[in-house]
C-alpha positions as a printed Julia matrix, in Angstrom:
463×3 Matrix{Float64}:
   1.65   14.89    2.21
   2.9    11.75    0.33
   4.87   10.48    3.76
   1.32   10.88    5.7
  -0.68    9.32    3.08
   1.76    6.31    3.15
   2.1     6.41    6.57
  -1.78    5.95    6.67
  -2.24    3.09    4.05
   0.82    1.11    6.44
  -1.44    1.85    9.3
  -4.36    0.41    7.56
  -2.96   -2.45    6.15
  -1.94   -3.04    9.43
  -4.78   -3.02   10.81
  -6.26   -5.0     8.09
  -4.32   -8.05    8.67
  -4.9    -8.61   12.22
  -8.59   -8.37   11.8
  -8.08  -10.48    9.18
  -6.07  -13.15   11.36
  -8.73  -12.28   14.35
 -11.74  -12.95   12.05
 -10.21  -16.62   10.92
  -9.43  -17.96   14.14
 -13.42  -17.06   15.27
 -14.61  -18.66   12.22
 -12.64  -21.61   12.33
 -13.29  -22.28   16.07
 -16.82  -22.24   15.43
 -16.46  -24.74   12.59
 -17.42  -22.2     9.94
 -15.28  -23.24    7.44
 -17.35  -21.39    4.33
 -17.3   -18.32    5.84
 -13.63  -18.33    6.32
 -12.95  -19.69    3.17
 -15.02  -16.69    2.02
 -13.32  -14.78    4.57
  -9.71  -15.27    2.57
 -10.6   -14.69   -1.5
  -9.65  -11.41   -1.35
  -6.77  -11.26    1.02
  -3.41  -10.81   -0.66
  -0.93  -14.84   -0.2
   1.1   -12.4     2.02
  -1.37  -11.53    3.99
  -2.94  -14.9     4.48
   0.48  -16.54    5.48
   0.77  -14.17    8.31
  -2.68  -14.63    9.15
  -1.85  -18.29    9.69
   1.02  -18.15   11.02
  -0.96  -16.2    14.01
  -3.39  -18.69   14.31
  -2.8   -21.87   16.87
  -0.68  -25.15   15.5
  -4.02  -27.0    15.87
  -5.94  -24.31   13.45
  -2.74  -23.74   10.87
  -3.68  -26.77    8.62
  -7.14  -26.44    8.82
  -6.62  -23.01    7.51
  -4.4   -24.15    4.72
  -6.55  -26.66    3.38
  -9.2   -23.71    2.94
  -6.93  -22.25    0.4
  -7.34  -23.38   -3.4
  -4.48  -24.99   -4.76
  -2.23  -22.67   -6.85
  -2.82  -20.09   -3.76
  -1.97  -22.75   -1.24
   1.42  -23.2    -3.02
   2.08  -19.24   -3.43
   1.17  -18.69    0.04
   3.44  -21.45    2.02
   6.33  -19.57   -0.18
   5.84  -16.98    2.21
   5.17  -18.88    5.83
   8.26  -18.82    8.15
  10.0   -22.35    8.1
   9.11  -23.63   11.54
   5.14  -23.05   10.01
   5.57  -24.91    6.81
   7.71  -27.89    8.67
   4.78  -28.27   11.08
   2.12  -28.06    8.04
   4.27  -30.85    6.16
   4.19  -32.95    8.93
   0.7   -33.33    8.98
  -0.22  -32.93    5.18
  -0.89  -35.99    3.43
   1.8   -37.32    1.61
   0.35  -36.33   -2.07
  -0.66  -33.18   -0.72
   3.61  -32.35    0.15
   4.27  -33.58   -3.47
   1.66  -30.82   -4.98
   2.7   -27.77   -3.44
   6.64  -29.0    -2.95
   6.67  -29.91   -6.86
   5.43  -26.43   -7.55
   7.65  -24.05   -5.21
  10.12  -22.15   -6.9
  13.67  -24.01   -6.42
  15.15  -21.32   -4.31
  12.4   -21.66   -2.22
  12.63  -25.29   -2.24
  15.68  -25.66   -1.34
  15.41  -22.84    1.63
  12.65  -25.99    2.73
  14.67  -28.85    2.37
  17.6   -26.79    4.5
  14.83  -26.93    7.15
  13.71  -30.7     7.03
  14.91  -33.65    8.24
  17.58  -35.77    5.5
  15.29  -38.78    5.5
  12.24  -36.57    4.31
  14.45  -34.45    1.81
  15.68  -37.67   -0.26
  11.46  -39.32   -0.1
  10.57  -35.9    -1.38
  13.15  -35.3    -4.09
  13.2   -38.88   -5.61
   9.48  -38.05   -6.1
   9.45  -34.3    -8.3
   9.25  -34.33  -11.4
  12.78  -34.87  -13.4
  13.04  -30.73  -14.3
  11.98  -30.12  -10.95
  14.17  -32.56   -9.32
  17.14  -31.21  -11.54
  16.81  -27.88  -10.72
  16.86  -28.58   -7.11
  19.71  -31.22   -7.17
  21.89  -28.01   -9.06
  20.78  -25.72   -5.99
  21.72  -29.23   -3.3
  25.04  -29.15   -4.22
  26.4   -25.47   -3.81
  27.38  -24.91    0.14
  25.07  -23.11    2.03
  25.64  -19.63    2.6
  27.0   -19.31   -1.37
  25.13  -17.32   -4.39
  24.64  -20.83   -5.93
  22.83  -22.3    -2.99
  20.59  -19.34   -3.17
  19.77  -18.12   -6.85
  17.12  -19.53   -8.79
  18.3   -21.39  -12.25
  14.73  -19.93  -13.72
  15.57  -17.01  -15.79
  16.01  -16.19  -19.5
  18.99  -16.03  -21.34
  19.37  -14.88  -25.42
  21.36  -14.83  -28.54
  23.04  -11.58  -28.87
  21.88  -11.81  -32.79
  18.01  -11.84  -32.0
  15.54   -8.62  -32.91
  13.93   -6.67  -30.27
  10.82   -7.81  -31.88
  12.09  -11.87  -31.8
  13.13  -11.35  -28.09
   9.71  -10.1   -27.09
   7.96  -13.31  -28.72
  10.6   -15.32  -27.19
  10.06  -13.56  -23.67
   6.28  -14.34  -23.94
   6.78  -18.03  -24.74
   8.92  -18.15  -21.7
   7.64  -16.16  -18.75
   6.01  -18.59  -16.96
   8.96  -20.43  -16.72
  10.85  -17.62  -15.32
  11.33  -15.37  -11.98
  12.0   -12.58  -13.51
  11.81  -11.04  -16.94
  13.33   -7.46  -15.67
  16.74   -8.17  -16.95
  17.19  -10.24  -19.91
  20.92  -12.36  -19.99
  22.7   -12.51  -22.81
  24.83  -15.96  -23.41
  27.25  -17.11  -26.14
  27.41  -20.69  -28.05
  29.3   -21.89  -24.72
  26.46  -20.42  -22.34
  29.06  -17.82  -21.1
  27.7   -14.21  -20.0
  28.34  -11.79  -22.02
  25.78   -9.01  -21.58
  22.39   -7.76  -20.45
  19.69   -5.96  -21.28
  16.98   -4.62  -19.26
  13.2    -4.5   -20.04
  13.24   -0.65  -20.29
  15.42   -0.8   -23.24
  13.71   -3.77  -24.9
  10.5    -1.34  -25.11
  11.71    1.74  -26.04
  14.47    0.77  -28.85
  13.75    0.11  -32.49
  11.98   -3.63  -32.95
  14.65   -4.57  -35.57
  17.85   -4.16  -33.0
  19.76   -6.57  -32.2
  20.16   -7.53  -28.67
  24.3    -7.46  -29.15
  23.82   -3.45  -30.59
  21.92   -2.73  -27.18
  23.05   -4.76  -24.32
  25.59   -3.62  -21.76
  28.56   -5.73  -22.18
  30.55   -4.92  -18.55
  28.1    -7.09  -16.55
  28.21   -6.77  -12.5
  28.29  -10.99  -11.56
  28.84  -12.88   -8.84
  30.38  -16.68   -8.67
  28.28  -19.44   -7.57
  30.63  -19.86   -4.21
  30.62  -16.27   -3.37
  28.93  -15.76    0.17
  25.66  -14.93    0.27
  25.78  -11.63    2.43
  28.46  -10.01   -0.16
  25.73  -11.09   -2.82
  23.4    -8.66   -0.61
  25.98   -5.98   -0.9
  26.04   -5.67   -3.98
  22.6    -5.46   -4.95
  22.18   -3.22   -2.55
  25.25   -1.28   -4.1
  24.4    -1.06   -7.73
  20.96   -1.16   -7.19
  20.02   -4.09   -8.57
  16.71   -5.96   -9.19
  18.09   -9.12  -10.12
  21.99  -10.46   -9.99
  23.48  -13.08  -12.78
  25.66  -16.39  -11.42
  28.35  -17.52  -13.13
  30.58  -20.8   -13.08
  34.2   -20.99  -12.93
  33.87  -20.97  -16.34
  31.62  -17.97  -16.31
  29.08  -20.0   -17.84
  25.61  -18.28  -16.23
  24.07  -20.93  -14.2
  21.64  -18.92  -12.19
  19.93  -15.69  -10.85
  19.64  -13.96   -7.12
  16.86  -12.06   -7.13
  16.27   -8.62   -4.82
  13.4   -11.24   -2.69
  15.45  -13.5    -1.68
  18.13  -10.8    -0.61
  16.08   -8.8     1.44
  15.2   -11.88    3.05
  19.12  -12.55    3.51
  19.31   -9.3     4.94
  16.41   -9.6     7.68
  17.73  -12.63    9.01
  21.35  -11.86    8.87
  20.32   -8.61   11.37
  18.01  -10.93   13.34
  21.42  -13.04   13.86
  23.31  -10.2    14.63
  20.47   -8.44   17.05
  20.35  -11.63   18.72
  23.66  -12.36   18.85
  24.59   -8.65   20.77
  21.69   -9.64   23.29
  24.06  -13.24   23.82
  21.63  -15.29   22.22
  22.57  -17.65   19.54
  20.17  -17.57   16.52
  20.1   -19.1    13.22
  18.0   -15.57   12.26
  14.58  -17.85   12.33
  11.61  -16.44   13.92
  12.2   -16.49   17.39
   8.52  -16.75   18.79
   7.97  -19.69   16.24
  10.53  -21.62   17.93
  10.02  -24.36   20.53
  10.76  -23.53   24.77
  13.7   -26.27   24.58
  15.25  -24.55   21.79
  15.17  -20.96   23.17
  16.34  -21.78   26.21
  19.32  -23.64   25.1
  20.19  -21.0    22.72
  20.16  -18.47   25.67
  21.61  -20.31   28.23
  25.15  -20.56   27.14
  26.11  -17.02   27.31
  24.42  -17.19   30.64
  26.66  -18.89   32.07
  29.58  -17.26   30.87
  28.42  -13.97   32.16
  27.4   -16.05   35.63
  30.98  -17.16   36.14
  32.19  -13.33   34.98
  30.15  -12.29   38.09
  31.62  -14.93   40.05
  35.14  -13.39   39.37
  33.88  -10.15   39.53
  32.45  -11.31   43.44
  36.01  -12.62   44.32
  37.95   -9.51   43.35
  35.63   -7.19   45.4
  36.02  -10.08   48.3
  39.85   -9.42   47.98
  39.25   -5.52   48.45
  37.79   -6.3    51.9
  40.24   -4.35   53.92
  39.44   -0.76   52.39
  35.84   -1.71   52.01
  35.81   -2.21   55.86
  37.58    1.13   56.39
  35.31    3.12   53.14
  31.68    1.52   53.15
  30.39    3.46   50.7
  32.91    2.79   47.91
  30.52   -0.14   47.03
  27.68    1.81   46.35
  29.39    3.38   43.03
  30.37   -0.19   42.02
  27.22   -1.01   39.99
  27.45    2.57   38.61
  30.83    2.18   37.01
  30.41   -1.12   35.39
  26.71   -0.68   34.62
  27.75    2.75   32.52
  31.24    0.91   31.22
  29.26   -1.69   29.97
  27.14    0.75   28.17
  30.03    2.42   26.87
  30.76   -0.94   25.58
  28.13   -2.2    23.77
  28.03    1.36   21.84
  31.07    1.17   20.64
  31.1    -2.5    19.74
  27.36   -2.36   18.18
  28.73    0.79   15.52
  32.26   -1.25   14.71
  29.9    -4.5    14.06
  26.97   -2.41   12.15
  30.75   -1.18   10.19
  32.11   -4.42    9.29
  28.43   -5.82    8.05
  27.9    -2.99    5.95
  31.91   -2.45    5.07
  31.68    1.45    5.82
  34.71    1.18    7.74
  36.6    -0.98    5.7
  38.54    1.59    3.99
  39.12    3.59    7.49
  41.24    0.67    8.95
  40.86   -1.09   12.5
  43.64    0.95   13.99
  41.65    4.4    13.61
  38.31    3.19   14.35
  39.76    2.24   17.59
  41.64    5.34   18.17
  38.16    7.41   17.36
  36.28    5.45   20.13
  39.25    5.71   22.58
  38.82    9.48   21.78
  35.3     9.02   21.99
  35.6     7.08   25.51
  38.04    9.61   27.24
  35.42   12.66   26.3
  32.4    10.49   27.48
  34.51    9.32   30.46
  35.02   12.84   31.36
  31.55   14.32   31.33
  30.12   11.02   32.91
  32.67   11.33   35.38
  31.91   14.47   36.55
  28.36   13.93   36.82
  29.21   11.17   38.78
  31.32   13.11   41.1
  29.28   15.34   41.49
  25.92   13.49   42.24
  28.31   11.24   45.27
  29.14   14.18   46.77
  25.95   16.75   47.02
  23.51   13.58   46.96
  25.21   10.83   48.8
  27.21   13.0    50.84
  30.42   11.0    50.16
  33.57   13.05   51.11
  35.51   14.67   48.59
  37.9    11.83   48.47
  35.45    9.47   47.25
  33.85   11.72   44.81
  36.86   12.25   42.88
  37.75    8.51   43.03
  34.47    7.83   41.11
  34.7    10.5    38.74
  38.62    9.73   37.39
  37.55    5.36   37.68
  34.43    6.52   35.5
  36.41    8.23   32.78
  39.12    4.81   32.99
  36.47    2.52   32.63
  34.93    4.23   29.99
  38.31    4.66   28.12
  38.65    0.58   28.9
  34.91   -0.29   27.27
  35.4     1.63   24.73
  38.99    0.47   23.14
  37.41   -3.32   23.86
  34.14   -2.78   22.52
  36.14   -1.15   19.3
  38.76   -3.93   19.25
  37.28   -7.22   19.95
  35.16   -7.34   17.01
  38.13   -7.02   15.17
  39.87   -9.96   16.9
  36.77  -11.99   16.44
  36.45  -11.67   12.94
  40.63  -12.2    12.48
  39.75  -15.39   13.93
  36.96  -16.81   11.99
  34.01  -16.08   14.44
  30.89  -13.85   14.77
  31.52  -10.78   15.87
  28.4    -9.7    17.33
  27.81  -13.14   18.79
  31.62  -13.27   20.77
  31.64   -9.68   21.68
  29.24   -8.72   24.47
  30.15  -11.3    27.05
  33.55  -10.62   26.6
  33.34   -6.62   27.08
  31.39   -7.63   30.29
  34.05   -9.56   31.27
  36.51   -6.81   30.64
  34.2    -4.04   32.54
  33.27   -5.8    34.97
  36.74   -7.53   36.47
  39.1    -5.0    35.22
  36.68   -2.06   35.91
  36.34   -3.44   39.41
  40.24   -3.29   39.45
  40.37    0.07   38.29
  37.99    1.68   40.62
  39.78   -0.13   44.35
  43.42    1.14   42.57
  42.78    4.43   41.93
  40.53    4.42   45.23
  43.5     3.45   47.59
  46.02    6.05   45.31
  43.67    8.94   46.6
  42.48    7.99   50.0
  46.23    6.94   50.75
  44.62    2.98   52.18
């Protein structure tokens, strides 16, 4: 009952927004600006930035500007980056400063990671000094790391305060922080030493002391620790927020669950993208310019182009039995079509592995001896379907049928071990994984598969 009642307010909310982003665009294209303005009080920032972000470029400022100003600077928080870099462009230069000034830094610096260098030093020589500080700190952390993505706006305490002091100190302080879930607890030399969540701040006696309460074996990251292992583990320990330490494990920051779960989404655009041969930088894809999407497809393109081309010069070498078996080269698109299916299966679960490290305590050597297992059984039931279907339905002689059924279960035995093992490689080397993979396990089906198939079809017609 609770699943269909959810499932139902999803539905409606759904529904909500894109009559919500339908409604706007009428409004605005016949000028009523009042009734759209109207039109958007209620509707949640969320909401409003997806609205706009469905609206056309020439309508997406026009929209903004409706919005008062401490919404209008909640509410491009939440636009994708290609949006908010077209809004900038043609916002007034005071009208950057306000809403800039008044982002988060996290979010601030996710902007200026977006913008051109030249705008990114105009806008930060003109925030305010905290402001420009804060962001500075954030600047100069590589990107990718827990420092370039945490946000320095948190709370941290003396370990000798009440429970009742720490709650007057927490409401002189909110506004100035992210989150007030978890409450840090530093030393005289800023260094971590323990936390304590809100829970117990409400439920323990007023006159504890924060160090009598707080859990002293703190899970941390470092302020160069990659970004996607950040992700891991908050995900793992189930964490709202995550504290970021120095070298000296001075706290100097916080990652917050947000920002994560926007890590998250973009690192399995990248990936999703990158398994379809398309290189992405996880952005939204339909927010992004012709040019740009067709030079990010076109590389892999080409590489799977000149695979064919190889692929067209072995068959061209097989012309003697083609001449004297025809119909061998009708099963040709069936065995490296399925191989390559074989493929990408087993190289999408090894990648999904290594993202989520479920397979890093299993070892590389029997995750590819599973799928090899896993490719000989598949090879074997595909290849006697396949057998069987070229000799009742195409009427090809026995010969021919068992050729196709025992290159079927080779070929699948092939995709498999390279779709297992190349992600491997990849990652040995330094490079993506999902991004390298799929044109190469074409390129393995398709030549040596090709190979495969004439072999083992001039061992059993004797050619």
């Amino acid at each position: 009952m609770t699943e269909n009642l959810t499932s139902i307010q999803t539905g409606l909310r759904s529904e909500l927004r894109q009559l919500v982003r339908s409604q706007l665009e009428l409004l605005l294209e016949q000028g009523n600006l009042e009734g759209a303005k109207s039109l958007l009080i209620p509707v949640l920032p969320v909401d409003i930035a997806e609205a706009i972000e469905g609206l056309p470029e020439s309508m997406q400022v026009i929209a903004f500007r409706l919005l008062s100003k401490a919404e209008a600077i909640e509410v491009y928080e939440h636009l994708d980056t290609t949006v908010q870099q077209a809004l900038i462009q043609q916002f007034k230069q005071q009208e950057v400063l306000d809403i800039v000034d008044k982002m988060s830094p996290d979010d601030r610096v996710r902007l200026f990671d977006e913008l051109p260098a030249k705008i990114v030093r105009r806008l930060l020589s003109q925030l305010s000094p905290g402001e420009r500080q804060s962001t500075a700190l954030l600047l100069g952390y590589e990107e990718g790391t827990a420092g370039r993505i945490m946000t320095p706006e948190y709370i941290s305490l003396k370990e000798t305060l009440t429970l009742s002091e720490t709650l007057k100190r927490i409401r002189s302080l909110a506004n100035a922080s992210e989150i007030v879930y978890y409450l840090y607890v530093t030393d005289a030399s800023r260094q971590l030493t323990g936390i304590v969540s809100l829970r117990d701040l409400v439920i323990c006696d007023p006159e504890t002391t924060l160090g009598e309460i707080m859990t002293r074996e703190v899970v941390c990251v470092h302020t160069d620790t990659d970004e996607v292992e950040v992700a891991h583990m908050i995900q793992r320990y189930d964490l709202l927020a995550l504290p970021v330490v120095d070298r000296e494990q001075r706290l100097v920051g916080v990652v917050t669950v947000d920002d994560i779960l926007d890590i998250l989404q973009q690192e399995a655009t990248k990936d999703i993208y990158a398994i379809g041969g398309l290189q992405s930088d996880g952005d939204n894809y339909f927010q992004t310019d012709l040019i740009t999407v067709v030079r990010k497809r076109v590389v892999w393109l080409l590489v799977l182009l000149l695979t064919n081309t190889v692929t067209g010069t072995i068959i061209k070498t097989q012309t003697g039995i083609i001449e004297k078996m025809a119909i061998l080269t009708a099963f040709i698109p069936l065995l490296t079509g399925t191989g390559g299916n074989v493929g990408a299966q087993s190289s999408t679960v090894v990648i999904r592995g290594l993202n989520t490290d479920e397979i890093r305590t299993l070892g590389s050597f029997k995750i590819v001896w599973r799928e090899a297992q896993a490719g000989i059984l598949l090879g074997i039931i595909l290849g006697a379907l396949a057998a069987f279907w070229a000799y009742f339905l195409l009427h090809a002689n026995v010969a021919v049928a068992i050729s196709v059924g025992i290159s079927l279960v080779g070929i699948a035995l092939l995709a498999a071990v390279a779709g297992s093992t190349l992600p491997f490689i990849f990652q040995s080397l330094g490079l993506d994984p999902a991004l390298m993979s799929a044109p190469f396990i074409t390129t393995a089906v398709d030549v040596l598969g090709v190979l495969i198939y004439f072999t083992i079809a001039r061992m059993i017609l004797n050619l």
